[in-house]
Backbone as a ProteinNet text record, in pm:
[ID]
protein_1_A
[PRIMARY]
XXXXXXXXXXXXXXXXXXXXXXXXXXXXXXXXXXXXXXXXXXXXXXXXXXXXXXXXXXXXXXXXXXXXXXXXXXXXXXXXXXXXXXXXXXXXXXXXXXXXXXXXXXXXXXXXXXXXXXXXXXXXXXXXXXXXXXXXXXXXXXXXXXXXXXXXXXXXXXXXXXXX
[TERTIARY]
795.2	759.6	607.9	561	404.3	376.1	225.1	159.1	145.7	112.5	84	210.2	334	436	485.4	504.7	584.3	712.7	804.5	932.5	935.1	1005.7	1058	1164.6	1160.9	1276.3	1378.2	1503.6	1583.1	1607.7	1581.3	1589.3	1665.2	1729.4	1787.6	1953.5	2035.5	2152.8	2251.4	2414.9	2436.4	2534.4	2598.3	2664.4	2634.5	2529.4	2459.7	2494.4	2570.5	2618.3	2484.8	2358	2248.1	2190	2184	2087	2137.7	2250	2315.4	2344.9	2288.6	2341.1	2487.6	2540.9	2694	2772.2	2777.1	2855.1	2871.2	3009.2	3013.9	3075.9	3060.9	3105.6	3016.7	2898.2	2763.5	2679.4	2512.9	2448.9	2372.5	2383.4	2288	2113	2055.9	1950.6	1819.7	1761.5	1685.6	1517.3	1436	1273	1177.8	1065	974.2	860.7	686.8	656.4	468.3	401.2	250.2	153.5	194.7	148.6	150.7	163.9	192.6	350.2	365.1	511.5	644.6	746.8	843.4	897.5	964.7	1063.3	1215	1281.1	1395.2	1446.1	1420.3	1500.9	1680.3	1749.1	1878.8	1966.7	2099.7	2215.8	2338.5	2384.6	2468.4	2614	2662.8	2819.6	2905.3	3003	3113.6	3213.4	3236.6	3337.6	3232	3099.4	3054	3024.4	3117.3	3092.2	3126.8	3109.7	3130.5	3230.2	3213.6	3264.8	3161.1	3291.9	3261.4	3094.2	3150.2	3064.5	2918.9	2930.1	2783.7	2777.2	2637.8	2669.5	2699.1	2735.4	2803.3	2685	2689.3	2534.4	2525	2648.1	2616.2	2538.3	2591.7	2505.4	2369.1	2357.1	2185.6	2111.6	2175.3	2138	2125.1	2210.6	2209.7	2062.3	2056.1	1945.8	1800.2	1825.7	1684.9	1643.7	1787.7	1741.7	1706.7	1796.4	1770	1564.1	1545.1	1392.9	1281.4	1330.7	1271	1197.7	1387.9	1386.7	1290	1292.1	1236.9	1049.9	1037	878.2	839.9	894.6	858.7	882.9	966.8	1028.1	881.4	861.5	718.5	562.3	565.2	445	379.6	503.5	505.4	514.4	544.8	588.5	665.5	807.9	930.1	974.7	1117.8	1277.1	1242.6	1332.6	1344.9	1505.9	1520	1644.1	1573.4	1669.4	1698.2	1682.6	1597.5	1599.3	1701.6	1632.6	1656.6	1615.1	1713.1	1649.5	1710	1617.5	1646.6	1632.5	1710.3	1743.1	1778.9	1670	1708.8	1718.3	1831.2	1946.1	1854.4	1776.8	1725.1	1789.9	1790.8	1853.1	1970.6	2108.5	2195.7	2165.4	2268.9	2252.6	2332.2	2401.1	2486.3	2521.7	2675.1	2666.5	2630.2	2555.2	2433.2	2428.6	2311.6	2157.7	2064.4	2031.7	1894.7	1785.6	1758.2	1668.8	1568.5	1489.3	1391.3	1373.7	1399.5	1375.5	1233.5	1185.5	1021.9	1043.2	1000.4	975.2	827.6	776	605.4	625.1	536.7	528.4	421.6	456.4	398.5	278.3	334.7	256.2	298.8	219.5	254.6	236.8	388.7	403.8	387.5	429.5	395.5	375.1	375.3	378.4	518.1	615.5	739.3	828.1	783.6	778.6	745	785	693.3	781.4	697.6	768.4	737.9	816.9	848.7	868.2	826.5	920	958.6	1072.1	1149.5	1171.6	1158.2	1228.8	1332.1	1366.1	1421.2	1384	1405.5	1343	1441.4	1459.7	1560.6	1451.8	1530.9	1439.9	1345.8	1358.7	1288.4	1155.2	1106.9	1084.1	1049.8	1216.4	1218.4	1239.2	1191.7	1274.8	1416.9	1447.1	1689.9	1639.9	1630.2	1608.8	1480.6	1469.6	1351	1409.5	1310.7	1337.7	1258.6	1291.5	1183.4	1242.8	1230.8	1295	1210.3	1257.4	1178.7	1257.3	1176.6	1224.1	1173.4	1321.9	1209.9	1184.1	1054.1	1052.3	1055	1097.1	1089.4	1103	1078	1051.6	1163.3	1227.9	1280.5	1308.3	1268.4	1326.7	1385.4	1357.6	1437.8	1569.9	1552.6	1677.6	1828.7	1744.7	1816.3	1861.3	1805.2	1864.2	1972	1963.1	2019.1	2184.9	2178.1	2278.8	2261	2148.4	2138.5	2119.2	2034.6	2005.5	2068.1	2081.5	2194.4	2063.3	2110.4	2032	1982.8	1975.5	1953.6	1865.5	1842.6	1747.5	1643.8	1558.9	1432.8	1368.5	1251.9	1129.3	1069.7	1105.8	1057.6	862.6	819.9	669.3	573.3	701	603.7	604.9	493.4	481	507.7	586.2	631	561.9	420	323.7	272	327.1	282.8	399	351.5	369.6	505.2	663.2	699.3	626.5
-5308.1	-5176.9	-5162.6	-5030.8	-4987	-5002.4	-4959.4	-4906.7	-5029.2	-5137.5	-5252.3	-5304	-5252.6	-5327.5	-5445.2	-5539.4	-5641.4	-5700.6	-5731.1	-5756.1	-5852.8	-5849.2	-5908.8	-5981.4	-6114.7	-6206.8	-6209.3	-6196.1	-6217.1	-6323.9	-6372	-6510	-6502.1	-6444.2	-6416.4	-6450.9	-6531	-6546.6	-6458.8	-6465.6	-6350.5	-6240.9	-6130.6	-6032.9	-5925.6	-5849.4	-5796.3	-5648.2	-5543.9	-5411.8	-5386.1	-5369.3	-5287.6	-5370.9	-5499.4	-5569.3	-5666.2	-5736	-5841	-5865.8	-5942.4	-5916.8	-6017.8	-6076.6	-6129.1	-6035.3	-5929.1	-5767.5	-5740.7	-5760.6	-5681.7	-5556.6	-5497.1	-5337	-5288.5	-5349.4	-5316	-5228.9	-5208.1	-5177	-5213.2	-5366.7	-5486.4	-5395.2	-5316.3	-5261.7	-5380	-5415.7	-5446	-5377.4	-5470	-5408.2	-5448.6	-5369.1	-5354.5	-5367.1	-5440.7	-5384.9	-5386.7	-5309.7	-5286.7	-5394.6	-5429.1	-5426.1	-5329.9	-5214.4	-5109.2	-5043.1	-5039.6	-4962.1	-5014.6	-5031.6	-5085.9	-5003.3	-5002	-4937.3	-4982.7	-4847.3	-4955.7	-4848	-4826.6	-4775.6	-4773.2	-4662.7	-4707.3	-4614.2	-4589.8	-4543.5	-4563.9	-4474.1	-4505.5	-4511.9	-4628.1	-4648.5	-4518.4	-4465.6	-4415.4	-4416.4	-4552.1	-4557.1	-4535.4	-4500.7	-4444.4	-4292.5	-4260.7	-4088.2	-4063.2	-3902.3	-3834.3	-3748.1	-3619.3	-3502.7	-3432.8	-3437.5	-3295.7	-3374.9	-3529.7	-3586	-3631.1	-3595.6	-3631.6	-3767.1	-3837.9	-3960.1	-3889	-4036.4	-4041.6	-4052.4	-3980.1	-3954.7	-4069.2	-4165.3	-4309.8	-4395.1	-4381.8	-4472.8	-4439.5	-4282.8	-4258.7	-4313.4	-4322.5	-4412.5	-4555.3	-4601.7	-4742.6	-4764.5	-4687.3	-4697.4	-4688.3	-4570.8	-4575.3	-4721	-4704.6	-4859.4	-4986.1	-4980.2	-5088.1	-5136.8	-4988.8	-4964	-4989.4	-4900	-4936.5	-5127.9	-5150.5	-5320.9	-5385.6	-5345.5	-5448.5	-5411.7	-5307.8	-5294.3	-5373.2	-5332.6	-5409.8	-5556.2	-5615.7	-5720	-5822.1	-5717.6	-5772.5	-5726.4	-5643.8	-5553.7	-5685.7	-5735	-5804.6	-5983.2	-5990.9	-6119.6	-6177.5	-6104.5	-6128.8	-6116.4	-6126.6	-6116	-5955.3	-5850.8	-5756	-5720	-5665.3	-5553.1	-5430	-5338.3	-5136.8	-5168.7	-5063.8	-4998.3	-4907.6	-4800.9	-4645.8	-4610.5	-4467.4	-4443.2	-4271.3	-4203.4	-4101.7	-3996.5	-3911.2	-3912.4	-3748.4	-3719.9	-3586.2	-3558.1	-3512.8	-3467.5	-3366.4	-3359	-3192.5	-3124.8	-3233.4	-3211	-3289.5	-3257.5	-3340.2	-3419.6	-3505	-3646.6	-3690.9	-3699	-3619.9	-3814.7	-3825.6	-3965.9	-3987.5	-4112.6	-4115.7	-4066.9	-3977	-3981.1	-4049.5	-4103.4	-4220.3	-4142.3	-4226.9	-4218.5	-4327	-4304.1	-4335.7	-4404.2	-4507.1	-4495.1	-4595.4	-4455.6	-4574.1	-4573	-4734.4	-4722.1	-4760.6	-4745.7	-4794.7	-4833.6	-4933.3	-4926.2	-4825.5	-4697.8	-4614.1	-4651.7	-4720.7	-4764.6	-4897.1	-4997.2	-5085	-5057.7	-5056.9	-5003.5	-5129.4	-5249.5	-5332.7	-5488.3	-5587.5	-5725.1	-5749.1	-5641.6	-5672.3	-5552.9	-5495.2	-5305.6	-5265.2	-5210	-5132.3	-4993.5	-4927.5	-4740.1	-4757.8	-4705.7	-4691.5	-4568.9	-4521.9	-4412.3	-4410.8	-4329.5	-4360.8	-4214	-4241	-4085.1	-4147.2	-4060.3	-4072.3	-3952.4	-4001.6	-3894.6	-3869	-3783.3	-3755.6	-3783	-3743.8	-3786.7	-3677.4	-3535.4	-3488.4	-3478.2	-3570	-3610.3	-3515.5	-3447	-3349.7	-3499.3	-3441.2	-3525.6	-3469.9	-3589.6	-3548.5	-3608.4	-3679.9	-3718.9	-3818.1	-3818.9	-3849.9	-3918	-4039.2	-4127.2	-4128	-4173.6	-4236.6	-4352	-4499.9	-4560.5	-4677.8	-4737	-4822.3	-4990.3	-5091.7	-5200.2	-5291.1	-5358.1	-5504.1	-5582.6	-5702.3	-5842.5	-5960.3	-6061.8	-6208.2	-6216.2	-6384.1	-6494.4	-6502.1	-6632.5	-6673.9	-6740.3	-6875.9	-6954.1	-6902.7	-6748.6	-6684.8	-6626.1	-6615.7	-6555.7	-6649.8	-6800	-6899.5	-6934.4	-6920.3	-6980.5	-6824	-6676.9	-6598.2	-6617.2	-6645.2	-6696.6	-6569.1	-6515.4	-6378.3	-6482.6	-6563.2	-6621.3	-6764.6	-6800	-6936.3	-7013.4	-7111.8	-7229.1	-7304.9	-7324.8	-7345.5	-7320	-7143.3	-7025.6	-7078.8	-7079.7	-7148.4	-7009.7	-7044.9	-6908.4	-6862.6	-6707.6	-6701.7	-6665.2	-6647.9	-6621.5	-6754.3	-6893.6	-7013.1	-7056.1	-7051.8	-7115.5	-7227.6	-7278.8	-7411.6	-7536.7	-7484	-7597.3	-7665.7	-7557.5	-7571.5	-7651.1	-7700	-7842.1	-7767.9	-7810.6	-7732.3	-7811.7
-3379	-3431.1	-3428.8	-3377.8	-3367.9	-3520.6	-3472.8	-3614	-3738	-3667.6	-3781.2	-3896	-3848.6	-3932.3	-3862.5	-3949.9	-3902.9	-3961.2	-3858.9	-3904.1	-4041	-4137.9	-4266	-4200.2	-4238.9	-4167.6	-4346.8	-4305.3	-4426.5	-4470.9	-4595.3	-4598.6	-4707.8	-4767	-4885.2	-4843.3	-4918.3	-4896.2	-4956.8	-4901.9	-4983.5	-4870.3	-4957.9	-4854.9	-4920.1	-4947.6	-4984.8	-4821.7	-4920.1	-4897.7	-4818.5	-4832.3	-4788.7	-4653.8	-4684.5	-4598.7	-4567.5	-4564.8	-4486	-4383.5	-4311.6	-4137.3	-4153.6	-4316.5	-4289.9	-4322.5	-4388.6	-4415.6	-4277.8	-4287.7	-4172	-4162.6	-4264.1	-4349.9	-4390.9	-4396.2	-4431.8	-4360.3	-4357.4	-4335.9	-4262.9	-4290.4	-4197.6	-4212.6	-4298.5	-4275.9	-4252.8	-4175.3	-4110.2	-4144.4	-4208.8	-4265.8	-4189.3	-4209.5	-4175.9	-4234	-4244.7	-4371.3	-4298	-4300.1	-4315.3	-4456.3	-4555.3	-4646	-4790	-4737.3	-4834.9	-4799.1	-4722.8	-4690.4	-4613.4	-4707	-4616.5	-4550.5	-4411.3	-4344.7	-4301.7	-4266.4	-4180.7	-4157.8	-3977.6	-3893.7	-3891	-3898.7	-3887.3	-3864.8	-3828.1	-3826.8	-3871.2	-3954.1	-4006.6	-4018.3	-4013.3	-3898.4	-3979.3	-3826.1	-3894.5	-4022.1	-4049.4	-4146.3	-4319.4	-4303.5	-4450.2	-4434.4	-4383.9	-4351	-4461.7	-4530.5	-4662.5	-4608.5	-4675.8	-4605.3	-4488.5	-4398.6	-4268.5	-4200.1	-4200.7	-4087.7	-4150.5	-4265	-4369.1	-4393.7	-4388.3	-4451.8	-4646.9	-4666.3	-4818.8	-4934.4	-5023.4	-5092	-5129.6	-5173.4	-5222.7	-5155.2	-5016.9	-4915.8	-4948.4	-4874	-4886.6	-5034.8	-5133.8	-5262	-5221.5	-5157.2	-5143.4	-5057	-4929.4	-4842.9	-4903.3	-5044.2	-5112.4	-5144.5	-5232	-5332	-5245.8	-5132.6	-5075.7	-4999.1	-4950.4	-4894.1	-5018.8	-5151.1	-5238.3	-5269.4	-5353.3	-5332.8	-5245.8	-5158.1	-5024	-5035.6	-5071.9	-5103	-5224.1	-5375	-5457.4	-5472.8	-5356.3	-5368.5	-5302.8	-5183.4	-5075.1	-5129.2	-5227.6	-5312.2	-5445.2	-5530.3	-5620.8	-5600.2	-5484.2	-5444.4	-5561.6	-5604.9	-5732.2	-5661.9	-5735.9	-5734.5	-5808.3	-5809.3	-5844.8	-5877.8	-5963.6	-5973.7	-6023.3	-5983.8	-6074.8	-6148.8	-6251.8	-6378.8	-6367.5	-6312	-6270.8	-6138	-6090.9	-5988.6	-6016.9	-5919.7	-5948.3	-5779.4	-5794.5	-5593.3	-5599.1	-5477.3	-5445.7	-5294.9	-5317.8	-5148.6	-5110.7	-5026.5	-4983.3	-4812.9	-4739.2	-4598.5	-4551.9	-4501	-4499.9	-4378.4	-4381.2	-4272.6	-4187.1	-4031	-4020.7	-3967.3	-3979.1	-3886.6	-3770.2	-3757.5	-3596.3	-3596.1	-3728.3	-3640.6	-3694.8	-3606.2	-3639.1	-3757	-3843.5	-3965.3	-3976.8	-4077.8	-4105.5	-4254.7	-4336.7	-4471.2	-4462.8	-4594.9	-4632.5	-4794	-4815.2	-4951	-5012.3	-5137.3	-5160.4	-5313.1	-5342.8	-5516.5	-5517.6	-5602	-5671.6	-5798.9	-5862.5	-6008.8	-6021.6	-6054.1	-6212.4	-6319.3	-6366.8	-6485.2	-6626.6	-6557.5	-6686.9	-6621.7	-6693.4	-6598.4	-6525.1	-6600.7	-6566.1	-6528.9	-6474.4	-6431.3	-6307.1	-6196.3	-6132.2	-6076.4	-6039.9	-6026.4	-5833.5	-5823.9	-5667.9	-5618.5	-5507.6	-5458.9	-5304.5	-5260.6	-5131.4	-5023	-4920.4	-4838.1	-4738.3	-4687.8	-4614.5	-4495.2	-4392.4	-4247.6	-4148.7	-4132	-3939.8	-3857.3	-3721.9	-3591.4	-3552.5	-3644.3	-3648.7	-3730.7	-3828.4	-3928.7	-4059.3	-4079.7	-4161.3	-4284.9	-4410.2	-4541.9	-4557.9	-4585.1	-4634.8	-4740.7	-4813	-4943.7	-4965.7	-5133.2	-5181.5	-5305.1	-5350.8	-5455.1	-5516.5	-5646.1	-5765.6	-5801.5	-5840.2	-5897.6	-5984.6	-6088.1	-6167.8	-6121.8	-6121.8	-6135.3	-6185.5	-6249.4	-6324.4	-6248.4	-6237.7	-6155.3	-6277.9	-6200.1	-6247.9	-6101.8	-6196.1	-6097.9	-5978.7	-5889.6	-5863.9	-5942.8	-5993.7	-6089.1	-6213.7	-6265.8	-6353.1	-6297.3	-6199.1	-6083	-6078	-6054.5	-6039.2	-6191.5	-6321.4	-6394.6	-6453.1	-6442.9	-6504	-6346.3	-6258.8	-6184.3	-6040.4	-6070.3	-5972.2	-5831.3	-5806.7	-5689.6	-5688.8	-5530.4	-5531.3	-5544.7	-5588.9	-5638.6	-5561.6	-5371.9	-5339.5	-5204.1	-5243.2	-5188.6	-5173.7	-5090.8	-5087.1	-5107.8	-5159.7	-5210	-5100.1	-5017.6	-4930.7	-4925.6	-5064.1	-5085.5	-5071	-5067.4	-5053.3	-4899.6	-4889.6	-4726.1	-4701.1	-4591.3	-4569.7	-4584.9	-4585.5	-4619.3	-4772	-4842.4	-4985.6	-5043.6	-5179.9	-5236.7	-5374.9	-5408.2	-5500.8	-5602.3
[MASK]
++++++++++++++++++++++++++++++++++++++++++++++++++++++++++++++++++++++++++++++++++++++++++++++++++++++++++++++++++++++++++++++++++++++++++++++++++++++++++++++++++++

């Protein structure tokens, strides 16, 4: 991808609906990231159609959260989950057609907080929807002991050279 992004390798285990390349009902969404902005090019398979050929507003939720996630996840160098999110439909989305989702941390909101926001783009690069969402971070090692991450995840923020 142009424009100074570089691919995010997934290192996260898991069958994870948004970003799993083992879902194979999934999304497999695939990131991108500059430093400030994540992306991820995509289309969205037939079988999450809505009505009359629309993607499903859930998905386009999932796609926020997921673009979101992946910024504050690469913004904070944490583990992250949702607070809140908050989502507005403005242009529909029709199945295949190629989109656009970006997400950014907006604010830090606390040591354990941050505010995000998300779009989404057609190939025309009209906006179909727009996000706000809050999330908490911890650690990894808080991840691993609340049972969110497998225990044997390696930290993708430590470089292979560094000492645990």
């Amino acid at each position: 991808m142009e424009d100074g992004f570089k691919e995010i390798p997934n290192r996260f285990e898991g069958n994870c609906f948004g970003c799993s390349p083992n879902n194979p009902i999934g999304l497999q969404m695939r990131f991108w990231w500059d430093q400030q902005t994540m992306r991820s090019n995509l289309v969205v398979p037939e079988h999450l159609c809505g009505w009359s050929r629309l993607i499903h507003g859930g998905v386009i939720s999932t796609i926020l959260d997921e673009v979101m996630s992946w910024a504050a996840i690469y913004s904070s160098q944490q583990m992250v989950m949702t607070k809140t999110m908050t989502i507005d439909f403005l242009n529909p989305i029709q199945i295949g057609d190629e989109i656009i989702a970006e997400g950014r941390v907006k604010e830090i909101k606390s040591r354990h907080e941050l505010m995000t926001e998300g779009v989404i783009l057609n190939a025309d690069n009209q906006v179909c929807a727009k996000s706000t969402g809050y999330f908490a971070t911890f650690s990894q090692k808080v991840g691993k002991r609340l049972g969110i991450v497998h225990p044997e995840t390696p930290d993708p923020f430590k470089s292979a050279t560094s000492s645990s």
